[in-house]
SEMI-524552 format. One record per residue (C-alpha): residue in three letters; y negated, z, x negated; residue number from 1. Coordinates in Angstrom, 2 decimals, padded with zeros to 5 digits. Example, Ala and Ser with C-alpha at 12.3 -4.5 7.8 and 13.67 -1.06 7.14 Angstrom:
<atoms>
code:ala&Y:004.50&Z:007.80&X:-012.30&pos:1
code:ser&Y:001.06&Z:007.14&X:-013.67&pos:2
</atoms>
This chain:
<atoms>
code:unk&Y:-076.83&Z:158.49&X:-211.14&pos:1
code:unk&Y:-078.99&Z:156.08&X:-212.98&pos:2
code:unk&Y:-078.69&Z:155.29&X:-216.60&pos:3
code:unk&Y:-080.74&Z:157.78&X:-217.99&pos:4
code:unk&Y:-080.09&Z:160.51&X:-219.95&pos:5
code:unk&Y:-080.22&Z:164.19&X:-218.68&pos:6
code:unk&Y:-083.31&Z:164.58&X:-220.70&pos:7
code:unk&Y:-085.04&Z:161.23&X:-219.56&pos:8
code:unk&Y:-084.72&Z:162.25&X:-216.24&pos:9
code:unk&Y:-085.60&Z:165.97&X:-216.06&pos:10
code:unk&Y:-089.22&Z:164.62&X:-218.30&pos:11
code:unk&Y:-089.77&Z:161.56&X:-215.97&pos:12
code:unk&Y:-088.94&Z:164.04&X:-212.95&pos:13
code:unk&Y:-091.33&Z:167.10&X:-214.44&pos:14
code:unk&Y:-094.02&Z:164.58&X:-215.09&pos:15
code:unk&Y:-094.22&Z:163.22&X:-211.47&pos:16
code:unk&Y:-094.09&Z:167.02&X:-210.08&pos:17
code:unk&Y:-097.85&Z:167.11&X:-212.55&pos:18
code:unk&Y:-098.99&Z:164.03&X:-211.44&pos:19
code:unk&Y:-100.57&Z:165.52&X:-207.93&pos:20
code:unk&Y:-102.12&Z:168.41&X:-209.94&pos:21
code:unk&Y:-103.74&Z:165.83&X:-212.48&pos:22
code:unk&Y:-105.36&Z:163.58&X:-209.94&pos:23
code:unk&Y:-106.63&Z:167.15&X:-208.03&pos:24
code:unk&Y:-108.71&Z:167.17&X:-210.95&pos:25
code:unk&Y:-110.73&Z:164.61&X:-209.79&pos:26
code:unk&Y:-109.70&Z:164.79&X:-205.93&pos:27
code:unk&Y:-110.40&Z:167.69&X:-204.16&pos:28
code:unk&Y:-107.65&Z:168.64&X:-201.44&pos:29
code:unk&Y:-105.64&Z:166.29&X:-199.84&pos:30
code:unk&Y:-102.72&Z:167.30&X:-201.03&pos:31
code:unk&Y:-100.67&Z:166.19&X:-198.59&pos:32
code:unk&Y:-101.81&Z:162.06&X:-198.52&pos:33
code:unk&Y:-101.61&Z:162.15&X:-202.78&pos:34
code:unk&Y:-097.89&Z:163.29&X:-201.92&pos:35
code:unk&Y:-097.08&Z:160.74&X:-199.26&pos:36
code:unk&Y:-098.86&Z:158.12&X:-201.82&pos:37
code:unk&Y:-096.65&Z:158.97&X:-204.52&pos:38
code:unk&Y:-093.76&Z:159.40&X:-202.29&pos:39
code:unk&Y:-094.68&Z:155.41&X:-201.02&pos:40
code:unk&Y:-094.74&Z:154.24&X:-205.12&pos:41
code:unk&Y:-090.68&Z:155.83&X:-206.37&pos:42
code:unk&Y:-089.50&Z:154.81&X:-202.85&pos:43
code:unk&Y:-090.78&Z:150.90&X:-203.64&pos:44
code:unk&Y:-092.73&Z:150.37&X:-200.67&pos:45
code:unk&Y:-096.73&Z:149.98&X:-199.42&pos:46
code:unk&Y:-098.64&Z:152.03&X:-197.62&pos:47
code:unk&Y:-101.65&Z:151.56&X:-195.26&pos:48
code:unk&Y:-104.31&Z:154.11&X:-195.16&pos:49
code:unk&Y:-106.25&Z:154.60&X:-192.02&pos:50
code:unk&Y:-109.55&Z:157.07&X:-192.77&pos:51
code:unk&Y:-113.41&Z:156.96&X:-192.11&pos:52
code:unk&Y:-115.46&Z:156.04&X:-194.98&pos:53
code:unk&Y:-116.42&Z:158.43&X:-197.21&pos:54
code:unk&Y:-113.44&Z:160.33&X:-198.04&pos:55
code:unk&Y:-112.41&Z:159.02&X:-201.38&pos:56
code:unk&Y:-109.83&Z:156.74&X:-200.68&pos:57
code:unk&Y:-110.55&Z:154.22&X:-203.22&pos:58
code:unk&Y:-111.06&Z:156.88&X:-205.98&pos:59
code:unk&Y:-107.59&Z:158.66&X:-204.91&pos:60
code:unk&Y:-106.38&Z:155.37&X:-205.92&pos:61
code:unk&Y:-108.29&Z:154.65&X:-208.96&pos:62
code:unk&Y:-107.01&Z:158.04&X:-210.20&pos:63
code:unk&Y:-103.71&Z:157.33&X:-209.26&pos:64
code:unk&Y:-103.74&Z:154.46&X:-211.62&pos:65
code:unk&Y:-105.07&Z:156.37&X:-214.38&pos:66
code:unk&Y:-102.63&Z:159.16&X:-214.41&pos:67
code:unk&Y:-099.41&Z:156.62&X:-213.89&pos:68
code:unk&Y:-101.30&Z:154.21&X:-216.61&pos:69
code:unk&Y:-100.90&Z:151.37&X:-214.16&pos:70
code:unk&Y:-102.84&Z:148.00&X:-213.74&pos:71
code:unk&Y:-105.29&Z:148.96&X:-210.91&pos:72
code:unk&Y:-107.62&Z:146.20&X:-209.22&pos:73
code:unk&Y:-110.01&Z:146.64&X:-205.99&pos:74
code:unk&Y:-110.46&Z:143.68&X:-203.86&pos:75
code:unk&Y:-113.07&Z:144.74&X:-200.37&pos:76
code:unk&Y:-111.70&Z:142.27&X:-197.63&pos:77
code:unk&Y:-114.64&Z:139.98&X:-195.69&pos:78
code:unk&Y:-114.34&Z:137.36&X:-193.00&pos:79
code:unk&Y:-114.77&Z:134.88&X:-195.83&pos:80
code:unk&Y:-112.06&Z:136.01&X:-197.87&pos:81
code:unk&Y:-109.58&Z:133.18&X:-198.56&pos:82
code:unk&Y:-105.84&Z:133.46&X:-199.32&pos:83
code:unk&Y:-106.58&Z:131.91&X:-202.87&pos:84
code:unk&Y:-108.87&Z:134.68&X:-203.63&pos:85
code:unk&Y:-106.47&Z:136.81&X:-203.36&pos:86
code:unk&Y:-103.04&Z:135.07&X:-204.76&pos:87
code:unk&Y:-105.00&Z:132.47&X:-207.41&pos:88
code:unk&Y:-105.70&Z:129.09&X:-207.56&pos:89
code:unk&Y:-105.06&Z:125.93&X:-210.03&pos:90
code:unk&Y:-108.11&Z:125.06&X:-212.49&pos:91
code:unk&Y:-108.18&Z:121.73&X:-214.03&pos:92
code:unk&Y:-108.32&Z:121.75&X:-217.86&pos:93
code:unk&Y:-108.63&Z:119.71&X:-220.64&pos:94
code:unk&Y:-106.29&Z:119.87&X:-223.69&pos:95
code:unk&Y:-108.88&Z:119.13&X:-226.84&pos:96
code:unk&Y:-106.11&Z:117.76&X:-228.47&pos:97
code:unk&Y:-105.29&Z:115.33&X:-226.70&pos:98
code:unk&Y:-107.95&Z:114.81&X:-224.52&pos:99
code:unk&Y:-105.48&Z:114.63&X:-221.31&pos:100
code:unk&Y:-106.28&Z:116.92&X:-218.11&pos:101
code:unk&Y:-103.55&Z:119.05&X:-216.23&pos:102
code:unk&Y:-103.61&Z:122.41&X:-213.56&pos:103
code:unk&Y:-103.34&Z:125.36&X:-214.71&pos:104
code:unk&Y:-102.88&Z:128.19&X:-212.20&pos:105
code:unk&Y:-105.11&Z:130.96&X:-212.26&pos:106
code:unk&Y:-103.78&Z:134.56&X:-211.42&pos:107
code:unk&Y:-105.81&Z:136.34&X:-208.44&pos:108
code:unk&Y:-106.05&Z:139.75&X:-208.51&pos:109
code:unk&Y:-102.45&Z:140.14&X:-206.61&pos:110
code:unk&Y:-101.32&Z:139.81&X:-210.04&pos:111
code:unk&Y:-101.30&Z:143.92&X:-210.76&pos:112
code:unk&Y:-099.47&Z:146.73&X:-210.73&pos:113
code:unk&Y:-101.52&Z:148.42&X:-207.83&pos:114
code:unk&Y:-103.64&Z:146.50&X:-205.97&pos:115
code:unk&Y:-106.35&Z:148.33&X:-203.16&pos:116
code:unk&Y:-106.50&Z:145.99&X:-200.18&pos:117
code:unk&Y:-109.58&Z:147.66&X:-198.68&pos:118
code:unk&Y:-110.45&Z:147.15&X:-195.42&pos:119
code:unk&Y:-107.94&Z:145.05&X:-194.78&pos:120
code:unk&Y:-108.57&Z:144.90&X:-190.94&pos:121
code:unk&Y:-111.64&Z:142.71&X:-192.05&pos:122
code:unk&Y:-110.43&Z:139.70&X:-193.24&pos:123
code:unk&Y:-108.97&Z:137.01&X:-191.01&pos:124
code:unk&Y:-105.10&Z:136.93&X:-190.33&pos:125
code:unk&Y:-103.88&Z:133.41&X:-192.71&pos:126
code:unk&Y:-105.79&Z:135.62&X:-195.41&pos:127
code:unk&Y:-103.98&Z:138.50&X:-193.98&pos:128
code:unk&Y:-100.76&Z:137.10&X:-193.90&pos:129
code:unk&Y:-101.06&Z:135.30&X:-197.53&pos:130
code:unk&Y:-101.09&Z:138.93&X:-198.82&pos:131
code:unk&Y:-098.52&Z:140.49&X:-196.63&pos:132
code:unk&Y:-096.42&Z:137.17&X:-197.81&pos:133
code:unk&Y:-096.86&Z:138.77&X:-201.78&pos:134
code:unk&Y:-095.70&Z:142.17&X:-200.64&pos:135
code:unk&Y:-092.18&Z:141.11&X:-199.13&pos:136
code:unk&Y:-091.33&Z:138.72&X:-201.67&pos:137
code:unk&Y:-092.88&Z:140.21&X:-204.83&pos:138
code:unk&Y:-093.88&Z:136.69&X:-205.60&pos:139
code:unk&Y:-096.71&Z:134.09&X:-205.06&pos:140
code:unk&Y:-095.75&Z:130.62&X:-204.34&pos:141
code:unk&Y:-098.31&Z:128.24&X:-205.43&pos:142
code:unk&Y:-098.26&Z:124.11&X:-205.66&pos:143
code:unk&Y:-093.83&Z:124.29&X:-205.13&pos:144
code:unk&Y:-093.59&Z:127.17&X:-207.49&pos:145
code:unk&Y:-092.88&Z:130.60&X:-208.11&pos:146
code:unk&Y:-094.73&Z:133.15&X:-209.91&pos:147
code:unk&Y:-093.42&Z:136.62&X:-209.63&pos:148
code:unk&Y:-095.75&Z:139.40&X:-209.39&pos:149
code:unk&Y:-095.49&Z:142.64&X:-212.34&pos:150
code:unk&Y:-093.00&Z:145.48&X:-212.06&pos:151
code:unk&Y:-094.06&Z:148.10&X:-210.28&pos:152
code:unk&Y:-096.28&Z:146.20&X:-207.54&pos:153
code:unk&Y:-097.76&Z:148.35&X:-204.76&pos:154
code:unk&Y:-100.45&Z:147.32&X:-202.62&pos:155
code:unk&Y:-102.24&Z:150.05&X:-200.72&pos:156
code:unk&Y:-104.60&Z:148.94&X:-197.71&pos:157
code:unk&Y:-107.29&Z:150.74&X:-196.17&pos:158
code:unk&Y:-108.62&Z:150.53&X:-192.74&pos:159
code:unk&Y:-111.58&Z:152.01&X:-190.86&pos:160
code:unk&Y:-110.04&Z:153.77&X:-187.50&pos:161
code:unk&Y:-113.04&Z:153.91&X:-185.41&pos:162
code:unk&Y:-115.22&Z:150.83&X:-186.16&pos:163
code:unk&Y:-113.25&Z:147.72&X:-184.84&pos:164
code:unk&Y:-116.26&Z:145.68&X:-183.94&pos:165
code:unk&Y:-116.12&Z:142.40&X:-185.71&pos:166
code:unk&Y:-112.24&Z:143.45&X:-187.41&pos:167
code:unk&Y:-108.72&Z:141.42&X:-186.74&pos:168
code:unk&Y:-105.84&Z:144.02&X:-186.08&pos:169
code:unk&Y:-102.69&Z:143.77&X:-187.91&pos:170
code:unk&Y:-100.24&Z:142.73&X:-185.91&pos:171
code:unk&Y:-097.00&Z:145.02&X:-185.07&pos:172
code:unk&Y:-094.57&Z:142.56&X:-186.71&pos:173
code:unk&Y:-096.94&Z:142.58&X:-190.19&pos:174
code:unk&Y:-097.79&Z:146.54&X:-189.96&pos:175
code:unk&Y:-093.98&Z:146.98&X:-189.87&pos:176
code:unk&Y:-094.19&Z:145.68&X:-193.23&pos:177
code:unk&Y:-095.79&Z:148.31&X:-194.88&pos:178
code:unk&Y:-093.43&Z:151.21&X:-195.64&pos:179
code:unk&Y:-096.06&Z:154.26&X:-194.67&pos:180
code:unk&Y:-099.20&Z:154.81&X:-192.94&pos:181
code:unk&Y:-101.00&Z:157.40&X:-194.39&pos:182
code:unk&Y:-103.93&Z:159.40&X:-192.20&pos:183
code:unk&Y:-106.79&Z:160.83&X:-194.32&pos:184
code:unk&Y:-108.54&Z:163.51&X:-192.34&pos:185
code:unk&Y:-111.21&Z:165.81&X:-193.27&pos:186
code:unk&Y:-111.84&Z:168.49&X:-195.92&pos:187
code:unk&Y:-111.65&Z:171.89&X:-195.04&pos:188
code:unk&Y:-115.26&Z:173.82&X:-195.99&pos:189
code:unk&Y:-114.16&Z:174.89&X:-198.66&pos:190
code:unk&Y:-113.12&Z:171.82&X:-199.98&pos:191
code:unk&Y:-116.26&Z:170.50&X:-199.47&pos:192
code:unk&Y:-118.13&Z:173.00&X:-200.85&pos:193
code:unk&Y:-115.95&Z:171.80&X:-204.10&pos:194
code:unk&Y:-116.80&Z:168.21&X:-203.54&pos:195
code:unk&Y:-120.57&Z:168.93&X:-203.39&pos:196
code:unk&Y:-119.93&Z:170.89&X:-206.83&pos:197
code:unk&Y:-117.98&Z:168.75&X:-208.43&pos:198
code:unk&Y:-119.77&Z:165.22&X:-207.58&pos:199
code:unk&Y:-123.73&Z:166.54&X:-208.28&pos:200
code:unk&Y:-123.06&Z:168.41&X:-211.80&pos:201
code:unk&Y:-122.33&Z:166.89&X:-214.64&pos:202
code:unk&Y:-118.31&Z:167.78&X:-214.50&pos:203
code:unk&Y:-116.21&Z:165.07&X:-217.06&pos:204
code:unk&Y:-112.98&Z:165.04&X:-216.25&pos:205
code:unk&Y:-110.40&Z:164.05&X:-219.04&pos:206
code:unk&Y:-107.17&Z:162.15&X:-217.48&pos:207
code:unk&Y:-103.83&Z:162.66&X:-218.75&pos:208
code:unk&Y:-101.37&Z:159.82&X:-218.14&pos:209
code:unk&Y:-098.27&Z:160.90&X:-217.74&pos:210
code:unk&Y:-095.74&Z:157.82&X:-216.67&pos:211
code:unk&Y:-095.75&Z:154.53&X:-217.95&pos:212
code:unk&Y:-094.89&Z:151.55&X:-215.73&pos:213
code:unk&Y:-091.19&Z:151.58&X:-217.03&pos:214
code:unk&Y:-090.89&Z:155.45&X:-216.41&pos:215
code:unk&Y:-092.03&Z:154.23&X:-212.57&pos:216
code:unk&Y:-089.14&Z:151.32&X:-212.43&pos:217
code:unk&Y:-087.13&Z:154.14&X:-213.51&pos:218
code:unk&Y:-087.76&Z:156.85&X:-210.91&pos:219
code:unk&Y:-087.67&Z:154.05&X:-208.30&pos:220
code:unk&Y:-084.28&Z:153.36&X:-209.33&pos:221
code:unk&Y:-083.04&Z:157.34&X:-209.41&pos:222
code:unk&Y:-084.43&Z:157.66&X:-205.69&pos:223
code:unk&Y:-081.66&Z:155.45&X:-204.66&pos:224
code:unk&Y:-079.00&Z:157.62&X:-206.32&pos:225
code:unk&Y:-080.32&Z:160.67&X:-204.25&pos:226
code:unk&Y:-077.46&Z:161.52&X:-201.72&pos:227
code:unk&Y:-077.92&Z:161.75&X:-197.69&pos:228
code:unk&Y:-074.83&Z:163.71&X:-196.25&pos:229
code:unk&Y:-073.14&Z:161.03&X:-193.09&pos:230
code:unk&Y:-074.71&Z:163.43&X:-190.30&pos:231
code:unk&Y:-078.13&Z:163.08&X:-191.79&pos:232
code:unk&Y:-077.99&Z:159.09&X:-191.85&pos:233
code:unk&Y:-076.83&Z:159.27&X:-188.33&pos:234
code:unk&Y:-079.32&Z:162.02&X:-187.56&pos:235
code:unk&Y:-082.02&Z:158.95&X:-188.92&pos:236
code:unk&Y:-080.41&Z:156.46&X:-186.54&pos:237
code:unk&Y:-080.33&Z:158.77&X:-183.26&pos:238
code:unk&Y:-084.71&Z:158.94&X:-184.23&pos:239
code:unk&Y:-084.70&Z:155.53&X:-184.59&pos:240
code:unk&Y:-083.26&Z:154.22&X:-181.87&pos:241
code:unk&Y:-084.30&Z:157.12&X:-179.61&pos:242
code:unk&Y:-087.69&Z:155.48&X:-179.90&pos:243
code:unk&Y:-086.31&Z:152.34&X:-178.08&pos:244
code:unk&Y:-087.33&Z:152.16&X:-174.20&pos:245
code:unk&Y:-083.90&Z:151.66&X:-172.52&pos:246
code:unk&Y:-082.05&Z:154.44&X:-174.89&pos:247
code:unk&Y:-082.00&Z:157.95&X:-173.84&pos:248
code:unk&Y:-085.61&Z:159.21&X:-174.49&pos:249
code:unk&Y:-086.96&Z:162.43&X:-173.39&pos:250
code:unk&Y:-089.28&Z:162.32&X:-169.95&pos:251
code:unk&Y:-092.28&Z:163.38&X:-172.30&pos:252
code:unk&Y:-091.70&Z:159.71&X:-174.07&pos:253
code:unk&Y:-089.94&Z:157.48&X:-171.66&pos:254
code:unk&Y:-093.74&Z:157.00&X:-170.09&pos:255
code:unk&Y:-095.67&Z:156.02&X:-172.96&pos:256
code:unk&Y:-093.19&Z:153.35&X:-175.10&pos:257
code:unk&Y:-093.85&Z:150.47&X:-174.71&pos:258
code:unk&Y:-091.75&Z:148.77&X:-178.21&pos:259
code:unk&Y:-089.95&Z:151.20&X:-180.47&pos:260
code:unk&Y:-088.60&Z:151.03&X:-184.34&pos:261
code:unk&Y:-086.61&Z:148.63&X:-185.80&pos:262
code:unk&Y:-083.77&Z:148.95&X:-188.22&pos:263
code:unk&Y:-086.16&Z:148.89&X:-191.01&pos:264
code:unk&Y:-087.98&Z:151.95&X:-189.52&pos:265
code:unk&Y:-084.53&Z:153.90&X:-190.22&pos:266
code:unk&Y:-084.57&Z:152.03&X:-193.60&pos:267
code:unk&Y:-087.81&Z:153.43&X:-194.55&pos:268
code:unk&Y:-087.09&Z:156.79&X:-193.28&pos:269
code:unk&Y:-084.10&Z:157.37&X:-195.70&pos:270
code:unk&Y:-086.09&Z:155.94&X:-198.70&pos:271
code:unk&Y:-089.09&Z:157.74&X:-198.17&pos:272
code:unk&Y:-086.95&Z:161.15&X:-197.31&pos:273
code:unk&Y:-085.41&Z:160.55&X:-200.57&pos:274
code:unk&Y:-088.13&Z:160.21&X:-202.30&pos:275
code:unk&Y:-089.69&Z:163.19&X:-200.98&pos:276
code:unk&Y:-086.28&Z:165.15&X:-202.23&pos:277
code:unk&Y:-086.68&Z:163.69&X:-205.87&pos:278
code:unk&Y:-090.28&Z:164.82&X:-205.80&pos:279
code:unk&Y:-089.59&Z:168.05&X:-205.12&pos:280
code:unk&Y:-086.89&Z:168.03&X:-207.82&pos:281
code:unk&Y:-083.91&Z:167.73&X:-205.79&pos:282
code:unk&Y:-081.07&Z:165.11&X:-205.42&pos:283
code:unk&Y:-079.88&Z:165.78&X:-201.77&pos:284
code:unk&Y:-081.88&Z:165.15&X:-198.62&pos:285
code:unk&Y:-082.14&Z:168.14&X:-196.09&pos:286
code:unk&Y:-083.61&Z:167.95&X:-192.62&pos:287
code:unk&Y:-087.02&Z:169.01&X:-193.82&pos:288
code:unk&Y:-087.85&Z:166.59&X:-195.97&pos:289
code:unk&Y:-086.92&Z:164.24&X:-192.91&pos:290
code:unk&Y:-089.15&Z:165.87&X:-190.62&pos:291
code:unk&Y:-092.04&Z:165.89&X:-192.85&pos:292
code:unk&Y:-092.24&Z:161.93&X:-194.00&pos:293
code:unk&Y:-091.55&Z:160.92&X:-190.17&pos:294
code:unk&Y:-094.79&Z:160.86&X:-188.93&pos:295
code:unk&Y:-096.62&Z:158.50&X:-191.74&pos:296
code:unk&Y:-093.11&Z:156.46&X:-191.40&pos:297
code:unk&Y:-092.84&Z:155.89&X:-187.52&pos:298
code:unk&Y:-096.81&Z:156.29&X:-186.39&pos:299
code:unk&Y:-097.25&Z:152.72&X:-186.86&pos:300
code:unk&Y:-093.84&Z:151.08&X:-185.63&pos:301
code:unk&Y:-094.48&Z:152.67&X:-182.20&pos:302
code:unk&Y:-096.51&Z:150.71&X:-179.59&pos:303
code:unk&Y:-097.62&Z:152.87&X:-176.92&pos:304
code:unk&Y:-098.70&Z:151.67&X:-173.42&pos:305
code:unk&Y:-101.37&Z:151.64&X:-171.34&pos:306
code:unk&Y:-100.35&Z:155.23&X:-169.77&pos:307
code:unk&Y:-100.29&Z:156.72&X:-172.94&pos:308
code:unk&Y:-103.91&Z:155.15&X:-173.58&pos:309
code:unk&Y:-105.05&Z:156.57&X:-170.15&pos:310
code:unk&Y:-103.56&Z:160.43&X:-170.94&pos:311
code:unk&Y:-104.75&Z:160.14&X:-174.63&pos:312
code:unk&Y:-101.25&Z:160.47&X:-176.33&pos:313
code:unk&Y:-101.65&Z:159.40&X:-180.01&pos:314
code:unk&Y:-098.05&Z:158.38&X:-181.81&pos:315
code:unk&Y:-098.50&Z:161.71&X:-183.77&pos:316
code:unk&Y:-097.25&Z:163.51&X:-180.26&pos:317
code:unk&Y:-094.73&Z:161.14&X:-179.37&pos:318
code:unk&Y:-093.44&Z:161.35&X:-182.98&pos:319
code:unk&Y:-094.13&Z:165.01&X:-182.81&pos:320
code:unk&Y:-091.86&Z:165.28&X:-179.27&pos:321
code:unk&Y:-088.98&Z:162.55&X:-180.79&pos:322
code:unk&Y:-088.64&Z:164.93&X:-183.63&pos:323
code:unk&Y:-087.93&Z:168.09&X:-180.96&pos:324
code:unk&Y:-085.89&Z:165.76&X:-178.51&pos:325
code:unk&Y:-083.47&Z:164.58&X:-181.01&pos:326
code:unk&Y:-080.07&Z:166.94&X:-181.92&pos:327
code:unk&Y:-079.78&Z:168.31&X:-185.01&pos:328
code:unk&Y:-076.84&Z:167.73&X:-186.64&pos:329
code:unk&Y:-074.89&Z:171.01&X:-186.86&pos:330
code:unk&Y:-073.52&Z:170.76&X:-190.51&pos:331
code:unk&Y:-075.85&Z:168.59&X:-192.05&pos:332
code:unk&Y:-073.83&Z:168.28&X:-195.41&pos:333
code:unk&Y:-070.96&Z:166.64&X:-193.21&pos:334
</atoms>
């Protein structure tokens, strides 16, 4: 285990469990996409979140922030969004001293602990790719040198499903990059019936933060100590590479793959599984938590064909079918 003590880690562990009740203060439902969110932060990756306007992604966000006490900053992608206004640029300036000019280099708004990339679809791919560049290396590079980003640094992107008019589509290679894709669907009636409630009364809500940015680093770090038996990480690798045309899919999928998963796909999978463990307070993966972080994990590192276009299979039922196709490992503590 980490370097913690007992008590450290059963407070940082019991505070995370609170932290999806304290932003349902604010956010109604959605339950399940707070989890996966949280589940993206300990496990030290990104996540893309695909939803309609209107359904409170960028306050899910803001909230998160609040309740983590994290630096939080907004930036709404354009077509004339440039790579410096996202990563910085250098500023001359004068010293009054001594009267002599020099570059200074002004931090963009990359420079945070979570950063919403909305509408990320928007924005044209060098701007694209100058941000995707900050999220692998946890750095910016900038006239030959380095300025690394803070600690934790998670960028969460939004994009509009059903408008594409006008947007430039991430390409496979740079959506592989981000660790989840998170749906947002709906509220049930009910929910909304809440929503209306809650957002035309005057209703102040009083935020508790309840993990600093250290307590974060720290969490991040115990995720990797959770344990995944040898059948389970070779359970991971038969999903993985079961999504790979040429390997032994099922007929239900064989027809609609065009380009399966990568090794990082299986990466991601035991990450985010472990995270999902430590959030629910345990320190051993089990099948279950597997099954329920695939989706969000492989929806987005499987390119479908034109078939599957033609018989209107999404990569929620070929994820859905891998998931049934695939044996279970018999003793999955082996």
């Amino acid at each position: 285990m980490s370097k913690l003590t007992e008590q450290q880690i059963n407070t940082n562990l019991e505070n995370l469990s609170l932290v999806v009740d304290e932003i349902g203060k604010v956010i109604v439902g959605q339950k399940d996409v707070i989890e996966e969110l949280l589940i993206a932060i300990i496990a030290g990756g990104h996540c893309l979140l695909e939803g309609v306007p209107g359904l409170a992604k960028t306050l899910m966000v803001s909230t998160l922030a609040k309740t983590v006490d994290l630096n939080f900053h907004r930036v709404q992608f354009t077509p004339d969004l440039m790579p410096s206004d996202i990563i910085g640029t250098e500023i001359l300036e004068e010293d009054h001293v001594s009267g002599k000019r020099f570059f200074k280099f002004q931090h963009g708004p990359v420079f945070t602990n979570i950063l919403l990339a909305d509408e990320i679809n928007r924005t044209p791919p060098k701007t694209q790719a100058a941000l995707l560049e900050a999220m692998q290396e946890k750095r910016v590079s900038y006239g030959g040198k380095n300025y690394p980003l803070p600690k934790p640094f998670f960028v969460l992107a939004t994009q509009n499903p059903v408008e594409q008019a006008g947007t430039y589509t991430l390409p496979e290679a740079q959506l592989d990059r981000f660790l989840m894709l998170v749906r947002v669907g709906y509220p049930s009636k009910d929910d909304e019936i809440e929503i209306l409630n809650r957002t035309t009364s005057n209703t102040n809500v009083e935020l508790n933060t309840l993990l600093t940015a250290d307590d974060i680093i720290c969490i991040q770090n115990l995720v990797r100590d959770v344990e995944v038996s040898p059948a389970l990480l070779a359970y991971i690798t038969d999903i993985v590479r079961a999504t790979r045309p040429g390997e032994h899919l099922s007929d239900s999928l064989k027809d609609y793959i065009r380009w399966g998963a990568g090794p990082r796909a299986g990466q991601a999978l035991v990450m985010c599984a472990k995270a999902k463990a430590l959030l629910d307070g345990r320190f051993s993966v089990t099948i279950d938590d597997i099954h329920s972080i695939a989706p969000a994990v492989l929806r987005h590192r499987i390119l479908l064909n034109f078939q599957a276009q033609a018989d209107n299979v999404i990569p929620d039922t070929v994820v859905k079918d891998l998931l049934a196709s695939v044996a279970k490992p018999i003793s999955p503590l082996a």
